[in-house]
N, CA, C and O atoms as CSV, one atom per row, in Angstrom:
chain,resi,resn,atom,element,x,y,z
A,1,UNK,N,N,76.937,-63.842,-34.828
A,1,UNK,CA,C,76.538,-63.696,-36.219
A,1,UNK,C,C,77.595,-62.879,-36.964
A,1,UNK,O,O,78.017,-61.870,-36.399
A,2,UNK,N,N,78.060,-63.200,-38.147
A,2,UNK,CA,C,79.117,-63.226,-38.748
A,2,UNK,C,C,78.234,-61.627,-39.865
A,2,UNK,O,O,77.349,-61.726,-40.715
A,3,UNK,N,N,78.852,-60.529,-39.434
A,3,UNK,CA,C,78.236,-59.110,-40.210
A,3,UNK,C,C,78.639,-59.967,-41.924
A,3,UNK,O,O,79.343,-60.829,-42.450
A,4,UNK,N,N,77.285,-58.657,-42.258
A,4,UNK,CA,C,77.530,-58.975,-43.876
A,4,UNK,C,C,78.561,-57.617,-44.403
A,4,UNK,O,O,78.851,-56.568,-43.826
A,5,UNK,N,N,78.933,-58.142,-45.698
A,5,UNK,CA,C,80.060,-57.542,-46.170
A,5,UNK,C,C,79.625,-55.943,-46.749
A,5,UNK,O,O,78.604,-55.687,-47.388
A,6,UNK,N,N,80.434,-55.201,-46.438
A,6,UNK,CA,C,80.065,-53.975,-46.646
A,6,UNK,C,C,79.601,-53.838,-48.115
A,6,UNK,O,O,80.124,-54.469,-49.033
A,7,UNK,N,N,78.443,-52.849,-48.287
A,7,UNK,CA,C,77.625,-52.460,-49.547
A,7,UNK,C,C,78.266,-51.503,-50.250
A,7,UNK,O,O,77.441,-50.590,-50.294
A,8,UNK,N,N,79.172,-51.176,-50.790
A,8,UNK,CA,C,79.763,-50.156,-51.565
A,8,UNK,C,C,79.372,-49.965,-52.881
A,8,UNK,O,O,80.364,-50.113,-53.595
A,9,UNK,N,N,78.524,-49.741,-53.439
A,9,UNK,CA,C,77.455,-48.729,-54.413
A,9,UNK,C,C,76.877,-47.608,-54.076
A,9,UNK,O,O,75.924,-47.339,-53.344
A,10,UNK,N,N,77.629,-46.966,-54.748
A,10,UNK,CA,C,77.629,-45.435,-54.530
A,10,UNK,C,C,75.885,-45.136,-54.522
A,10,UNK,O,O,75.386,-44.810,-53.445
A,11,UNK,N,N,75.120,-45.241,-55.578
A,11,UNK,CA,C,73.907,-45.270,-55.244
A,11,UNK,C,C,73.016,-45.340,-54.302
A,11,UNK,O,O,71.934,-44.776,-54.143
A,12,UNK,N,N,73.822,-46.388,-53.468
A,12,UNK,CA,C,73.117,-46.572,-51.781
A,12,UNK,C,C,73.749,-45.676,-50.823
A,12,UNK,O,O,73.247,-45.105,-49.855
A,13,UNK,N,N,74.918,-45.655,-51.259
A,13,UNK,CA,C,75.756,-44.768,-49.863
A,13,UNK,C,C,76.804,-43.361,-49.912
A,13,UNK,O,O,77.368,-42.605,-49.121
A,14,UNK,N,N,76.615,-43.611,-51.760
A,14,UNK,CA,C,77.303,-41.905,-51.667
A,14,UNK,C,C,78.708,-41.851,-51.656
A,14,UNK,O,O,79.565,-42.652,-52.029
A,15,UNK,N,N,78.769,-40.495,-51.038
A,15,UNK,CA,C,80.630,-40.856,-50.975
A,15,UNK,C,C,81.286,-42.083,-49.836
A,15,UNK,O,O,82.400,-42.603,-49.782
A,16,UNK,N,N,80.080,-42.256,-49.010
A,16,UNK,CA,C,80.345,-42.997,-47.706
A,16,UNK,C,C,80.824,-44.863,-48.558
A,16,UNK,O,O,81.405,-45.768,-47.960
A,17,UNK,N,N,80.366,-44.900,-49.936
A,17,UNK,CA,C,80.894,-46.285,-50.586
A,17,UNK,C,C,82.450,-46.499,-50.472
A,17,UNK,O,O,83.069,-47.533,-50.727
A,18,UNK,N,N,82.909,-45.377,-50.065
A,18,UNK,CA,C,84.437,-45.077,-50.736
A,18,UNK,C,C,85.519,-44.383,-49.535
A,18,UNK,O,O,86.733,-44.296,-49.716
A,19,UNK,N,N,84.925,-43.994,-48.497
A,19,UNK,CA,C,85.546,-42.922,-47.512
A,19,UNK,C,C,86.162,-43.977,-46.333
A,19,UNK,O,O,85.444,-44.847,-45.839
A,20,UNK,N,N,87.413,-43.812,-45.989
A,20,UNK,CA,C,87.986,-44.296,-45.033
A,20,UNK,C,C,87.088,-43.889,-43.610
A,20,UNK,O,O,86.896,-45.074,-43.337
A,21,UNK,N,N,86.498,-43.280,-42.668
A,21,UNK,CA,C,86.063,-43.090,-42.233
A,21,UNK,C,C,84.484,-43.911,-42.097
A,21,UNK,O,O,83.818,-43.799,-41.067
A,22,UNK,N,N,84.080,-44.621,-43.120
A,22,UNK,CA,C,82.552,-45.554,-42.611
A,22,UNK,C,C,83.223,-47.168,-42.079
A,22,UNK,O,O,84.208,-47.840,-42.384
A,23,UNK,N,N,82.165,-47.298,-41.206
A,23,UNK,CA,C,82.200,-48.903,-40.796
A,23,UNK,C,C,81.154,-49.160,-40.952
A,23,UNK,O,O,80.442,-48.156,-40.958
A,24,UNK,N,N,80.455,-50.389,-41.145
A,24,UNK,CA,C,79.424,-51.314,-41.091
A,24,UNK,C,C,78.929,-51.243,-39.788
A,24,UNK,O,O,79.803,-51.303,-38.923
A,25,UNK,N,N,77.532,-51.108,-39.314
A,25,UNK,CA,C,77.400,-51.832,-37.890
A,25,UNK,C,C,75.834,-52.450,-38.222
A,25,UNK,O,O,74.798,-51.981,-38.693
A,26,UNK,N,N,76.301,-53.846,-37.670
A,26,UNK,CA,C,74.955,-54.611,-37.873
A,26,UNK,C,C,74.282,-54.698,-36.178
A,26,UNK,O,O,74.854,-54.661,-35.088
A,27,UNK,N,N,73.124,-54.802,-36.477
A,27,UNK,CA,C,71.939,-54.794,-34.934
A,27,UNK,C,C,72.401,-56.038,-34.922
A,27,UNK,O,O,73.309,-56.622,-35.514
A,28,UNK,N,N,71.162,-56.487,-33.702
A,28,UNK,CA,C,71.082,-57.845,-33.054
A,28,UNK,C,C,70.087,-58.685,-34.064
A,28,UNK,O,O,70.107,-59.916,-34.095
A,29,UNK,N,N,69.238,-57.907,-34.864
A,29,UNK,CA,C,68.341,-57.970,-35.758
A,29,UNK,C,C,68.896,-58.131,-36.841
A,29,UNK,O,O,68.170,-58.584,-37.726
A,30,UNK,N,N,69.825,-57.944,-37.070
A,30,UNK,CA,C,70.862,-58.308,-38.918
A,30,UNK,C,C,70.620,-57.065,-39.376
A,30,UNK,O,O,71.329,-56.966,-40.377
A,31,UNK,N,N,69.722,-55.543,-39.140
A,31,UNK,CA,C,70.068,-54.137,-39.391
A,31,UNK,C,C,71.043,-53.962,-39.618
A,31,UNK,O,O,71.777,-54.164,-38.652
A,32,UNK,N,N,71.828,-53.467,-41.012
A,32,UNK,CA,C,73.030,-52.535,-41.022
A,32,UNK,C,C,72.795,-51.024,-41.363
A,32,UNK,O,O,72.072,-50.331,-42.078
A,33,UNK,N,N,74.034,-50.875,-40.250
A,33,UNK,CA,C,73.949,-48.992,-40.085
A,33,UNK,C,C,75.303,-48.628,-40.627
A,33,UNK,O,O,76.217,-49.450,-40.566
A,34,UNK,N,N,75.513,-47.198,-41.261
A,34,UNK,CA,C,76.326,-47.146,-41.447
A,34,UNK,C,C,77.056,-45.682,-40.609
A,34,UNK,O,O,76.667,-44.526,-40.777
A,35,UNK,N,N,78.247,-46.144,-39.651
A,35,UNK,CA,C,78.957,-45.633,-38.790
A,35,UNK,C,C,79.992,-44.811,-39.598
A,35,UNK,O,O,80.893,-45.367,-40.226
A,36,UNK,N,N,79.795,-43.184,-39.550
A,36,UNK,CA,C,80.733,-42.447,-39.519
A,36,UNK,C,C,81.906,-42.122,-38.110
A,36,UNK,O,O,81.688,-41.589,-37.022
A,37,UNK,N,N,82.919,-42.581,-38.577
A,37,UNK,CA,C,83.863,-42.631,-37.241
A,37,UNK,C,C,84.701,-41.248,-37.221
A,37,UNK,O,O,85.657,-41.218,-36.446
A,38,UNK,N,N,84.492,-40.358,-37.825
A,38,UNK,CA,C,84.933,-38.773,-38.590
A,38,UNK,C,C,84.839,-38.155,-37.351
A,38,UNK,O,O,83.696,-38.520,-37.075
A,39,UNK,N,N,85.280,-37.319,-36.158
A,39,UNK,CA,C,84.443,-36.807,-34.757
A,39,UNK,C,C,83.636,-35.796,-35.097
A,39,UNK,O,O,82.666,-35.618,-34.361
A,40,UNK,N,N,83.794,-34.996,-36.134
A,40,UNK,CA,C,83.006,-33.403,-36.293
A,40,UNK,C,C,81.727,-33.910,-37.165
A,40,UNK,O,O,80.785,-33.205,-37.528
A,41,UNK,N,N,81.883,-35.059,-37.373
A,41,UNK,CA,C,80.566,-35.295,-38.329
A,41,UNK,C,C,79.249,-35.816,-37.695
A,41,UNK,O,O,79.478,-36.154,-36.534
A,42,UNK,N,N,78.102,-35.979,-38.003
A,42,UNK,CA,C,77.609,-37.115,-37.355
A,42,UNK,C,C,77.523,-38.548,-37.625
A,42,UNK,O,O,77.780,-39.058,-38.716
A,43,UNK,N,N,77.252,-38.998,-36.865
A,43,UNK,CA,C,77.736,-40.288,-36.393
A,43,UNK,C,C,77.053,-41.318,-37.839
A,43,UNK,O,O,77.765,-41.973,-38.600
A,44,UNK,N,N,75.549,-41.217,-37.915
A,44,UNK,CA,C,74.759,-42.027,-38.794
A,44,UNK,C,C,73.857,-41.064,-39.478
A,44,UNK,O,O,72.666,-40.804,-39.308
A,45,UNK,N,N,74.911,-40.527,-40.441
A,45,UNK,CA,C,74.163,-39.294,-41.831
A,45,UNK,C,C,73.500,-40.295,-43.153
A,45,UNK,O,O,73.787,-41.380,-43.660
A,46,UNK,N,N,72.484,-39.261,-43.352
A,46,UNK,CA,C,70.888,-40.009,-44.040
A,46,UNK,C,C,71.807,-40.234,-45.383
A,46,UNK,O,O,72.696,-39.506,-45.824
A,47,UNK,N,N,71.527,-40.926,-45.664
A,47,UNK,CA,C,72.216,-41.429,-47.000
A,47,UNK,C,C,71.657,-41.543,-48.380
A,47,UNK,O,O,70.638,-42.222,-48.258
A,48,UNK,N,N,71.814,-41.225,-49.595
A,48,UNK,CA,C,73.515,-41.297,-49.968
A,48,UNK,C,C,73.743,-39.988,-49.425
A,48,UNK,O,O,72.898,-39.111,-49.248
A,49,UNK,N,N,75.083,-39.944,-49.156
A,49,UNK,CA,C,75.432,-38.849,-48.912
A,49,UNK,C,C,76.665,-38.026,-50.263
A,49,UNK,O,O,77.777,-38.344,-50.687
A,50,UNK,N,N,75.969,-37.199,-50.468
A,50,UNK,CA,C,76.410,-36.415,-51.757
A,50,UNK,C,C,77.805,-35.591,-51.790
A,50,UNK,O,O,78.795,-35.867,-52.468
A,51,UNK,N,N,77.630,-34.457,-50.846
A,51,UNK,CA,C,78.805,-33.618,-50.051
A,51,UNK,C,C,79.228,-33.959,-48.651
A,51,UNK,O,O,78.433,-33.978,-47.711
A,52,UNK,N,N,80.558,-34.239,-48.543
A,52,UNK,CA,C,81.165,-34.051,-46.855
A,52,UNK,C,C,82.139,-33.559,-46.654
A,52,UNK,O,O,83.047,-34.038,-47.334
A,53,UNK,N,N,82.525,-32.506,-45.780
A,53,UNK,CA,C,83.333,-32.170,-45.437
A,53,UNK,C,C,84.818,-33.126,-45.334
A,53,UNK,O,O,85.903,-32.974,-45.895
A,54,UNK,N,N,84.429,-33.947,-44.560
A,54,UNK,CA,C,85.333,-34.991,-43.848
A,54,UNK,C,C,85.412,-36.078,-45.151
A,54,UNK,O,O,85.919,-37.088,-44.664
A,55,UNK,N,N,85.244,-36.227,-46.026
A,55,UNK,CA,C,85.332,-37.119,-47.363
A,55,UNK,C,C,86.777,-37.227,-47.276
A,55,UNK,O,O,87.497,-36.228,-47.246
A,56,UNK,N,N,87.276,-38.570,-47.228
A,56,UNK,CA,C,88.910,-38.789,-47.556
A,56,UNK,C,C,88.666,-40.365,-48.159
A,56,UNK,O,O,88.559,-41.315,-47.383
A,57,UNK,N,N,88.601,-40.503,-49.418
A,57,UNK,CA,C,88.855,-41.877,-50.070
A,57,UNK,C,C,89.799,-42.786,-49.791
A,57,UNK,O,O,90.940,-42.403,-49.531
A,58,UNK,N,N,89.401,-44.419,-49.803
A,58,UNK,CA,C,90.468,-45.272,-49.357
A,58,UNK,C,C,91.353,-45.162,-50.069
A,58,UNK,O,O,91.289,-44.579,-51.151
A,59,UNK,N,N,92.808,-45.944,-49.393
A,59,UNK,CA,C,93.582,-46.051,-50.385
A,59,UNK,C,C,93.918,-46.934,-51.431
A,59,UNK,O,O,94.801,-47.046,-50.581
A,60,UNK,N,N,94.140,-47.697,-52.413
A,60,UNK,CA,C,94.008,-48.521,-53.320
A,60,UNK,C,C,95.027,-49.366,-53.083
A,60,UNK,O,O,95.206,-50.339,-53.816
């Protein structure tokens, strides 16, 4: 099953719409989670997420 395309509206996900550090991860169920790959952070933070330490925006 072919994942759906990442949700980037800040509304849903905060700074995580925008941060080099999130990936998509879809279940076996079509669930998407969203994977902080950051090591000091945790892994799947409740969202939106407002403040992060580890916040580094993509690049354009």
């Amino acid at each position: 099953m072919k994942p759906p395309p990442p949700i980037r509206d800040p509304r849903l996900l905060g700074l995580c719409a925008t941060c080099v550090h999130v990936r998509p991860v879809v279940s076996a169920k079509g669930s998407v989670f969203w994977l902080c790959r950051e090591p000091t952070l945790p892994k799947y933070p409740p969202l939106p997420v407002r403040r992060c330490p580890g916040f580094a925006p993509e690049a354009e």
